[in-house]
TISEPA-409876 format. One record per residue (C-alpha): residue number from 1; residue in one letter; z, x, y. Coordinates in pm, 1 decimal. Layout:
BEGIN
   n res        w        u        v
 NUM   a        Z        X        Y
...
END
This chain:
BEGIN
   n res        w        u        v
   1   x    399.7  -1415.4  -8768.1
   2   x    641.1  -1165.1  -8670.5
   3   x    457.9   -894.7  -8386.1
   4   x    486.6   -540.2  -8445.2
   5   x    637.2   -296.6  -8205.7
   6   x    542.7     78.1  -8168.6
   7   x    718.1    343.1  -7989.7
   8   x    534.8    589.6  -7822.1
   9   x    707.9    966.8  -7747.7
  10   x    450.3   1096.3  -7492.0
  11   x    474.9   1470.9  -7318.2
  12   x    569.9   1365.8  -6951.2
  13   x    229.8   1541.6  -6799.2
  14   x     24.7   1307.5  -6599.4
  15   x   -285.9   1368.4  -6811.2
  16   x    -87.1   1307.2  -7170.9
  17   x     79.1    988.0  -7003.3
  18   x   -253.3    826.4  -6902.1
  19   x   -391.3    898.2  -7172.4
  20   x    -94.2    734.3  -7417.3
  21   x   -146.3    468.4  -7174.3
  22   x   -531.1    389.6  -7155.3
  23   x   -471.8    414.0  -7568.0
  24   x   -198.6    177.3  -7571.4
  25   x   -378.2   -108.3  -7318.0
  26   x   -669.5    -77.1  -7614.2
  27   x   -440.7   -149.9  -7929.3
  28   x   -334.1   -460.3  -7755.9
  29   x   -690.4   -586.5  -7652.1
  30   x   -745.4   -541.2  -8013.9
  31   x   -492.5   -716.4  -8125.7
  32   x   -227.0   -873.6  -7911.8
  33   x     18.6   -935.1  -8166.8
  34   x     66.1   -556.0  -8082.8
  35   x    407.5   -474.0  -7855.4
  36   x    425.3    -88.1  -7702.2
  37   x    727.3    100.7  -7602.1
  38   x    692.1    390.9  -7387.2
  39   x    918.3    657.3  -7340.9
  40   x    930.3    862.4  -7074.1
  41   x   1119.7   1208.1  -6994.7
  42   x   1180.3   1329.4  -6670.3
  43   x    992.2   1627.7  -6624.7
  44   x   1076.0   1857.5  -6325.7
  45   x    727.5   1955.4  -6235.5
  46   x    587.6   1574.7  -6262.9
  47   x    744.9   1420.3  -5960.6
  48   x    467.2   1175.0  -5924.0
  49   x    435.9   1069.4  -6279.6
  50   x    683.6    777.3  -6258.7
  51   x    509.9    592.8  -5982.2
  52   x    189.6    606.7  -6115.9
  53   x    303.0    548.6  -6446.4
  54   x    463.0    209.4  -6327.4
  55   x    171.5    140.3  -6150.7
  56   x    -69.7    170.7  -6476.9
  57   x    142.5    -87.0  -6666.6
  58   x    228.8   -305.6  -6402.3
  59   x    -22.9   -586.6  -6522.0
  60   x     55.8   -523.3  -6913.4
  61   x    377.5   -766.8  -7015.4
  62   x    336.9   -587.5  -7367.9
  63   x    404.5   -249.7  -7241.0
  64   x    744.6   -152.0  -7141.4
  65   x    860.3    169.5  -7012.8
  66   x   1207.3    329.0  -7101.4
  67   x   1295.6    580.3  -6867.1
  68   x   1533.9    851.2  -7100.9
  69   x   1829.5   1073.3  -6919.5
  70   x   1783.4   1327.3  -6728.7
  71   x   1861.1   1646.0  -6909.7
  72   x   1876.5   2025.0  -6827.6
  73   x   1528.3   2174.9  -6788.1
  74   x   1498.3   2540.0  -6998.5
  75   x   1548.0   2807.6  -6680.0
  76   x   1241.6   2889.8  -6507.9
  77   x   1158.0   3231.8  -6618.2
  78   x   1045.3   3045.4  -6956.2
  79   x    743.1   2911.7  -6795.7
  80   x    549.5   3256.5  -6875.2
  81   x    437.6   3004.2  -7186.6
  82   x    446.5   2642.5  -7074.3
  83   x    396.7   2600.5  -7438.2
  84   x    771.6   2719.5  -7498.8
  85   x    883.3   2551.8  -7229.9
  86   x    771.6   2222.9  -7280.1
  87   x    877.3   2282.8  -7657.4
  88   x   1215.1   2379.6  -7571.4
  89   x   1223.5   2094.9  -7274.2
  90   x   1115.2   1827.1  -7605.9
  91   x   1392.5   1975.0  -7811.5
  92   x   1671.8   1898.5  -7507.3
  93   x   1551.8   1550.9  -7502.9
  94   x   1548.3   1504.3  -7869.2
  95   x   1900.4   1352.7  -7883.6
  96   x   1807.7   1120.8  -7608.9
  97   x   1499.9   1021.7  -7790.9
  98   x   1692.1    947.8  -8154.4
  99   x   1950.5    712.9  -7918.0
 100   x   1669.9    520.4  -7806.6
 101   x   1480.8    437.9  -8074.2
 102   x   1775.4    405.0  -8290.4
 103   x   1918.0    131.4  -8031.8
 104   x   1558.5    -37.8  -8003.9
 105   x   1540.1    -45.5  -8425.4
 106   x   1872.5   -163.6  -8448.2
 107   x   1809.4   -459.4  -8175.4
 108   x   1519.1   -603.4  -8363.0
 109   x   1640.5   -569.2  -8717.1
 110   x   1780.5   -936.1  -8708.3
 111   x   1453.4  -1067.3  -8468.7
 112   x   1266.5  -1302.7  -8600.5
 113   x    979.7  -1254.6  -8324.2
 114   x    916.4   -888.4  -8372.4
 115   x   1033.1   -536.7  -8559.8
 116   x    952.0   -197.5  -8507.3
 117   x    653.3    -26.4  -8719.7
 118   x    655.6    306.8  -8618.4
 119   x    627.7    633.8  -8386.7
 120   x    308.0    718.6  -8225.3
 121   x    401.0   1086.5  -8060.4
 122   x    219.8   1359.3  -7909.7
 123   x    109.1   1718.1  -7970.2
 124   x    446.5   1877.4  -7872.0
 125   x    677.2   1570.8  -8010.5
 126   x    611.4   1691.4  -8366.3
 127   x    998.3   1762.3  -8453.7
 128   x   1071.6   1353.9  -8361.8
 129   x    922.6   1298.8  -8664.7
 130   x   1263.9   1382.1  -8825.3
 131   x   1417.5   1074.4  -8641.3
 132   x   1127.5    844.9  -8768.2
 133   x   1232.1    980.4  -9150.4
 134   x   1600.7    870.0  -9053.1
 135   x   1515.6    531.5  -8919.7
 136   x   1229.3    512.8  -9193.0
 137   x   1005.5    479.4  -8985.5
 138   x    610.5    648.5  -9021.3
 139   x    547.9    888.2  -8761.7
 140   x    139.1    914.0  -8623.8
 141   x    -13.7   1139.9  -8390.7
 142   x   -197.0   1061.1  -8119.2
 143   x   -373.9   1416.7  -7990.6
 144   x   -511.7   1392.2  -7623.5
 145   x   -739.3   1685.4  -7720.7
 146   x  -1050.1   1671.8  -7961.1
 147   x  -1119.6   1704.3  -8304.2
 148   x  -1257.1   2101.0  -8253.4
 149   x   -888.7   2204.5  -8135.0
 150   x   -725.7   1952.0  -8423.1
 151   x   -937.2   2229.4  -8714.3
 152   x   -757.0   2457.4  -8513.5
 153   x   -425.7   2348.0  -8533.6
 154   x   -489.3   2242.0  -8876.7
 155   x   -574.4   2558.5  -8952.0
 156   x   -313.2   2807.3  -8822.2
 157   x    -28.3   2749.2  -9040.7
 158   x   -238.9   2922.7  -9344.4
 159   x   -359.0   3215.3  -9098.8
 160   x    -60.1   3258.7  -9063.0
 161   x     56.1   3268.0  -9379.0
 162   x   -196.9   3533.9  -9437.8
 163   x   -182.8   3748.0  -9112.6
 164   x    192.2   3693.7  -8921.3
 165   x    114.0   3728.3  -8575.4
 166   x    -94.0   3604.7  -8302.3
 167   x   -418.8   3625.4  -8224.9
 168   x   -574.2   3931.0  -8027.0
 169   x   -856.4   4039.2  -7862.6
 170   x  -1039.6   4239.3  -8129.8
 171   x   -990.0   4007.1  -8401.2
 172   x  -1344.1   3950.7  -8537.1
 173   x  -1484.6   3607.2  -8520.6
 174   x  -1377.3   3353.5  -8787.5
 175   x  -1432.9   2968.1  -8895.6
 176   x  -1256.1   2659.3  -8743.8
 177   x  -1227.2   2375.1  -8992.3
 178   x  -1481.5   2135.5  -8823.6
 179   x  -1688.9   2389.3  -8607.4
 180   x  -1975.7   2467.2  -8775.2
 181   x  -2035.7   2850.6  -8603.9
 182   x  -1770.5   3114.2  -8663.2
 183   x  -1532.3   3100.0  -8306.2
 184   x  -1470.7   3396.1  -8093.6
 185   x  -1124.7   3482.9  -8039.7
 186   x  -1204.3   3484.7  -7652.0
 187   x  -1243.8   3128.4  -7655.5
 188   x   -914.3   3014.2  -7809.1
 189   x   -645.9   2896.3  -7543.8
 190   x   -440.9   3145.9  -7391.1
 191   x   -146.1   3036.7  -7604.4
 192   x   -285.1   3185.6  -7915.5
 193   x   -229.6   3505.1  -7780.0
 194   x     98.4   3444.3  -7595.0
 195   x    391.8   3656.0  -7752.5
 196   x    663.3   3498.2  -7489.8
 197   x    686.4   3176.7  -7703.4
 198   x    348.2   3020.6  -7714.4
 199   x    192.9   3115.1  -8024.1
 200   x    531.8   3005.9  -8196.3
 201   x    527.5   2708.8  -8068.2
 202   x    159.7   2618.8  -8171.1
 203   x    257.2   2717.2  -8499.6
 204   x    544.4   2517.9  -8521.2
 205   x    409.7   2179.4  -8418.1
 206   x    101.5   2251.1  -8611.3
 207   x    335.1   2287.6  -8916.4
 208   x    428.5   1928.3  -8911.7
 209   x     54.0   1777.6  -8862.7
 210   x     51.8   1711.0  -9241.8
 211   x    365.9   1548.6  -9246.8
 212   x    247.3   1227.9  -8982.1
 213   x     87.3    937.4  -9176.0
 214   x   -206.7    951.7  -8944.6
 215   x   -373.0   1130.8  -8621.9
 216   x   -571.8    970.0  -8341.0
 217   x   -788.8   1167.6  -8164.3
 218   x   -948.5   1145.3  -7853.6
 219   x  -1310.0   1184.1  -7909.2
 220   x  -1558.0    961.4  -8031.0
 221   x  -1776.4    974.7  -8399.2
 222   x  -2118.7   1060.9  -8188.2
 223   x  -1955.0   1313.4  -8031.6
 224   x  -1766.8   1543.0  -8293.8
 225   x  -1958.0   1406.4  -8609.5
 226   x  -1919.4   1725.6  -8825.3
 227   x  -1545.2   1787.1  -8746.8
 228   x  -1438.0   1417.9  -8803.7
 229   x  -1646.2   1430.1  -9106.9
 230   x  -1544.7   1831.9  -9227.3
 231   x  -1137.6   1740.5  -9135.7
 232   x  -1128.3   1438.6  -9358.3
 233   x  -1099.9   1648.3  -9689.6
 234   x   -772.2   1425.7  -9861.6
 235   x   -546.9   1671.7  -9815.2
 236   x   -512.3   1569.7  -9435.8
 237   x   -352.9   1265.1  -9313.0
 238   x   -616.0   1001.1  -9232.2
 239   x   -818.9   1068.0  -8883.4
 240   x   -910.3    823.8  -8642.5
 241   x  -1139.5    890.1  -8336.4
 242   x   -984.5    660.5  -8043.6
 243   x  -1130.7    758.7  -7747.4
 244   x  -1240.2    871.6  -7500.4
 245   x   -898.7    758.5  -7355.8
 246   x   -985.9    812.6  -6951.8
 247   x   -869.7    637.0  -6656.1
 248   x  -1165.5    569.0  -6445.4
 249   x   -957.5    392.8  -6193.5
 250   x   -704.3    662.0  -6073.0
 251   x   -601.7    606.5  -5694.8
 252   x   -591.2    854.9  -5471.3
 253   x   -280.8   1108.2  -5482.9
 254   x   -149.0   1183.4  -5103.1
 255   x     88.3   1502.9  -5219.2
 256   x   -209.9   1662.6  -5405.4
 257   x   -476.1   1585.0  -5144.3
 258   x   -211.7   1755.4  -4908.7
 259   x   -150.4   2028.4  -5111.4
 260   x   -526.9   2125.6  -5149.1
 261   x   -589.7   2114.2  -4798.9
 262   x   -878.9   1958.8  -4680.7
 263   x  -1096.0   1747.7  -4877.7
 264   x  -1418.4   1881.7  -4816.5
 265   x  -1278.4   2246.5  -4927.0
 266   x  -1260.7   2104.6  -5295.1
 267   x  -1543.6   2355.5  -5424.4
 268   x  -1361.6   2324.1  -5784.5
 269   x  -1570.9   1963.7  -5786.7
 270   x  -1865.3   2065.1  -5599.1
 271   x  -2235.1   2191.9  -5707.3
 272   x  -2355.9   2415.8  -5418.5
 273   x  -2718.9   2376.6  -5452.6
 274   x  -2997.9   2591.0  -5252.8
 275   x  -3351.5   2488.0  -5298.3
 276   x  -3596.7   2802.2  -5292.0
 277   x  -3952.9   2760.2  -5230.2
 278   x  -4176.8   3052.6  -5411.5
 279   x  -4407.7   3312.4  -5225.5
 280   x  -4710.3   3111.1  -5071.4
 281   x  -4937.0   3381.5  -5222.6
 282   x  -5113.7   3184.4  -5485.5
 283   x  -5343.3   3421.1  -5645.1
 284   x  -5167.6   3372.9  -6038.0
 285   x  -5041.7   3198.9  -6261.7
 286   x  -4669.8   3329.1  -6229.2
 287   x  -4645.9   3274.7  -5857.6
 288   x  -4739.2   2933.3  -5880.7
 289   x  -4439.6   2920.5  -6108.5
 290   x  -4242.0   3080.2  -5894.6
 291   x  -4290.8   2861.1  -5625.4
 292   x  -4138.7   2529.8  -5832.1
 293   x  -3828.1   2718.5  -5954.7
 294   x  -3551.8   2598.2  -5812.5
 295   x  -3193.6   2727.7  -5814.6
 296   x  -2837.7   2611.2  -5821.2
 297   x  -2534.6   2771.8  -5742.3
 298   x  -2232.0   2709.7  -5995.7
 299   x  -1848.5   2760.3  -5816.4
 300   x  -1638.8   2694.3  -6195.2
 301   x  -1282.2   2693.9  -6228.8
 302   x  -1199.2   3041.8  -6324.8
 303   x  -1058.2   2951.8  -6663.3
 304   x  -1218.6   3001.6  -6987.4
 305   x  -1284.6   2643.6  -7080.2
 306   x  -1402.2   2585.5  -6751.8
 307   x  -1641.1   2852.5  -6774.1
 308   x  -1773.7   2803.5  -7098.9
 309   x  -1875.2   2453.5  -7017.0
 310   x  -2018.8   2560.6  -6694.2
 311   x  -2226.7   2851.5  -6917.1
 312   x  -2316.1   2556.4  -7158.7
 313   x  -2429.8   2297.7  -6933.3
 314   x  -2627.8   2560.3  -6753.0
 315   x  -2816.3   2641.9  -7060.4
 316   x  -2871.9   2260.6  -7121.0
 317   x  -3039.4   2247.0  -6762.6
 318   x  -3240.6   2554.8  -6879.9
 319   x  -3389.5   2402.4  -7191.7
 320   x  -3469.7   2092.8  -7045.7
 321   x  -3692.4   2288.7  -6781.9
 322   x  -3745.8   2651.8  -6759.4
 323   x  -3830.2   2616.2  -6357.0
 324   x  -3420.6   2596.7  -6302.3
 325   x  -3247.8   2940.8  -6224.0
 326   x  -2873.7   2909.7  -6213.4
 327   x  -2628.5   3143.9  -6056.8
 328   x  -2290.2   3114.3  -6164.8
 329   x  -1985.5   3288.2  -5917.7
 330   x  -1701.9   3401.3  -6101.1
 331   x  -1324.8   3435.7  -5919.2
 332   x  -1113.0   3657.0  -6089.2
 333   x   -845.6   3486.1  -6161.7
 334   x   -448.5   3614.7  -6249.6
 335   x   -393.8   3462.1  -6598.1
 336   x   -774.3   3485.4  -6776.7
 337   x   -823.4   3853.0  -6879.2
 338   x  -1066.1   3780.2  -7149.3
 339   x  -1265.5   3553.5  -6969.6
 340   x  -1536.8   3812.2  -6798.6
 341   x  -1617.2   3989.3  -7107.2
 342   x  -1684.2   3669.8  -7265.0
 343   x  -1865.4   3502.5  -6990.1
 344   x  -2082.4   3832.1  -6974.3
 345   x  -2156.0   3783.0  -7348.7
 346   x  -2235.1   3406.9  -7303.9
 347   x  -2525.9   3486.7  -7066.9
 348   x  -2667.0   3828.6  -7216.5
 349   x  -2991.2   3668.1  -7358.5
 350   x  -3026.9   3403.2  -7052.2
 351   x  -3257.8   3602.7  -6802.4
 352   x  -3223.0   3276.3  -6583.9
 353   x  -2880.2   3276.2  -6594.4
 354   x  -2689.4   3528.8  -6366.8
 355   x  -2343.5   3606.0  -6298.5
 356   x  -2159.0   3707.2  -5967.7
 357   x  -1796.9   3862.0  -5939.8
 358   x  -1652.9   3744.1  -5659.4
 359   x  -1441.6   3976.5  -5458.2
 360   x  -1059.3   3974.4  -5610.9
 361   x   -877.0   3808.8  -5386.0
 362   x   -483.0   3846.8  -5367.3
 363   x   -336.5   3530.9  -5613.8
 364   x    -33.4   3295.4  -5479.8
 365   x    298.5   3402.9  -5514.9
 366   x    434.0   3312.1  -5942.3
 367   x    663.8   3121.6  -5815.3
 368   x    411.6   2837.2  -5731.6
 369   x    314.7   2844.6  -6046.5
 370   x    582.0   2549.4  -6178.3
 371   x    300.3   2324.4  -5995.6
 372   x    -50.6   2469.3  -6168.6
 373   x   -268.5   2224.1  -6030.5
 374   x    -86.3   2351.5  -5683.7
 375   x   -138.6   2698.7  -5730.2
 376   x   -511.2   2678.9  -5870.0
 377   x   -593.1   2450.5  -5516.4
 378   x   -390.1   2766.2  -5318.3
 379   x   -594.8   3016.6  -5505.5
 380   x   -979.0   2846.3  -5444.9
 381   x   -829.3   2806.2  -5068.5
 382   x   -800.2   3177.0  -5072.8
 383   x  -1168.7   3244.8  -5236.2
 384   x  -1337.5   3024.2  -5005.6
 385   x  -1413.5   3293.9  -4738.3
 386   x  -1552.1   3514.2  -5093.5
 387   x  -1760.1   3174.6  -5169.4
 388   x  -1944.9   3142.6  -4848.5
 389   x  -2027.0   3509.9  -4786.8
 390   x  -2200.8   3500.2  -5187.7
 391   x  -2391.8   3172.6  -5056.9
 392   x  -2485.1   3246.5  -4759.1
 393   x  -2649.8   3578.3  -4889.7
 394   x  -2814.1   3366.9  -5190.1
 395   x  -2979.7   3160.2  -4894.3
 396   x  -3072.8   3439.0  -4659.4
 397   x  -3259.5   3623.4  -4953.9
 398   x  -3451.5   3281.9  -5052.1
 399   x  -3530.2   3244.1  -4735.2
 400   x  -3677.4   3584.9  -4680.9
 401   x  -3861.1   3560.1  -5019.5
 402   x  -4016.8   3266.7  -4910.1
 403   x  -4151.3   3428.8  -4567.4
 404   x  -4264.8   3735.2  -4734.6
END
């Protein structure tokens, strides 16, 4: 029996690429009749990406890598929406891409061992479908995000259709296919809003979700029940929950541990917890139960997603025992304008929630932003000093509750 060859077309970000990967090593411990082809594009902000590719498939024989040509990178000032620029960076590699495939299609047409069965591409390789059609070959996608952002994808094309522009501020609140509450527009990546290119190119690849002859998702059925269930409405191509696609055994990365600084300054993984013990006057009912509340201190990435799943596992921790007071300190950060107001909303009926502004602090020069992981690790370097002054008066006030 002859085996069956896919070609994968991932985005060359480290996160998209382990992910293809981690979802490729699964097909073939399915079924290891299964061969994968990878292709990768040289990406000028991914410098590490090709070792640590290699290094993921070293022990798979049934994976190969193709590295494509290196082609002309859209000019910098087009990074104001990655979006655009990594749409415009898939369209220069496009011809590479149809060369490729149509050389690996062409090479197995007279095998006897194995033949190619089809494209698996990601979120921003939509227009390689057009390639697949010429080669007749089915296109699927594989979407590293979950099914709640998939509604919204699927969903955009007929907004826009109806309304023409992107999203703002002000627009009222308004249903996701697949999340059951009506979504804020504060919550929607900054894309949707993006006027330099980013909205346009959301709607564009969303455009051509309906023409793929499936899409893999990376959640799982317990997690996103009611979207898997609410998206699969026959007039989408069939949906398959494959993950979650993680790589739990990720060595360490020298140039990123360098460009952070210090190891024990990563506050962006850390949960700064003070203990308070209540006043030792014991005389009620409420300051006995003020002497077993407890607080933690929350230091979130100051972006929106970040926050809002900082805001909603704080709640969780609140529900599950009313004793827990959380504080939550906010940096104000450069590209996340909507995020206060939102985060202020998020917390205005959680008394045991608060929220602390940090002190705005002055952001790394734009120019670092072509590495963002580099200029976040710059910018919670330059917050740290704003961190431990907010702390350190948290503590000195327990303290001198507790003494009073």
């Amino acid at each position: 029996m002859k085996q069956a060859e896919l070609i994968f077309v991932p985005i060359p970000g480290i996160g998209h690429l382990i992910s293809t990967i981690e979802f490729a090593k699964r097909l073939i411990d399915r079924d290891d009749r299964i061969l994968i082809t990878i292709l990768s594009m040289k990406f000028p902000f991914t410098p590490t990406s090709d070792a640590y590719t290699s290094l993921l498939i070293a022990s798979q024989p049934q994976i190969q890598l193709i590295d494509l040509p290196q082609v002309e990178p859209p000019t910098s000032d087009l990074w104001t929406s990655p979006e655009h620029y990594i749409t415009l960076f898939i369209e220069n590699n496009i011809p590479n891409i149809k060369n490729i495939v149509t050389d690996i299609v062409s090479s197995k047409s007279d095998s006897a061992s194995s033949r190619v069965v089809g494209l698996v591409l990601d979120f921003f390789c939509m227009s390689v479908i057009d390639v697949g059609r010429e080669l007749s070959l089915p296109s699927y996608l594989f979407l590293t995000a979950n099914a709640g952002f998939l509604g919204l994808m699927l969903c955009l094309p007929s907004r826009h259709d109806q309304i023409g522009t992107e999203f703002s501020e002000s627009d009222p609140e308004f249903l996701i296919p697949g999340i059951i509450n009506p979504v804020p527009s504060g919550v929607l990546p900054l894309a949707a809003f993006n006027k330099d290119g980013g909205y346009a190119a959301y709607l564009k690849v969303a455009q051509r979700f309906r023409d793929t002859k499936g899409i893999m998702v990376n959640t799982f059925r317990k997690l996103e029940p009611y979207a898997l269930d609410s998206l699969s409405d026959g007039q989408t191509p069939p949906i398959y929950a494959v993950g979650p696609m993680l790589d739990l055994k990720c060595p360490p990365n020298p140039e990123l541990d360098k460009a952070q600084g210090l190891q024990e300054k990563r506050l962006v993984t850390q949960l700064t917890t003070s203990w308070i013990v209540g006043s030792r006057n014991k005389k009620d009912q409420n300051q006995r139960a003020k002497m077993n509340q407890v607080e933690l201190i929350f230091v979130p990435v100051p972006g929106i997603g970040h926050l809002v799943s900082t805001i909603e596992f704080a709640k969780r921790l609140i529900d599950h025992n009313d004793r827990i007071l959380i504080t939550i300190l906010s940096m104000k950060f450069p590209f996340t304008p909507t995020a206060d107001a939102y985060t202020s909303l998020l917390i205005a009926s959680q008394p045991q929630i608060q929220l602390i502004d940090l002190p705005r602090v002055e952001p790394p020069s734009s120019d670092l932003w072509s590495s963002p992981e580099y200029y976040i690790s710059l910018f919670i370097d330059s917050n740290i000093p704003n961190v431990k002054d907010a702390v350190t008066k948290i503590v000195s006030s327990n303290s001198n509750s507790n003494s009073a």
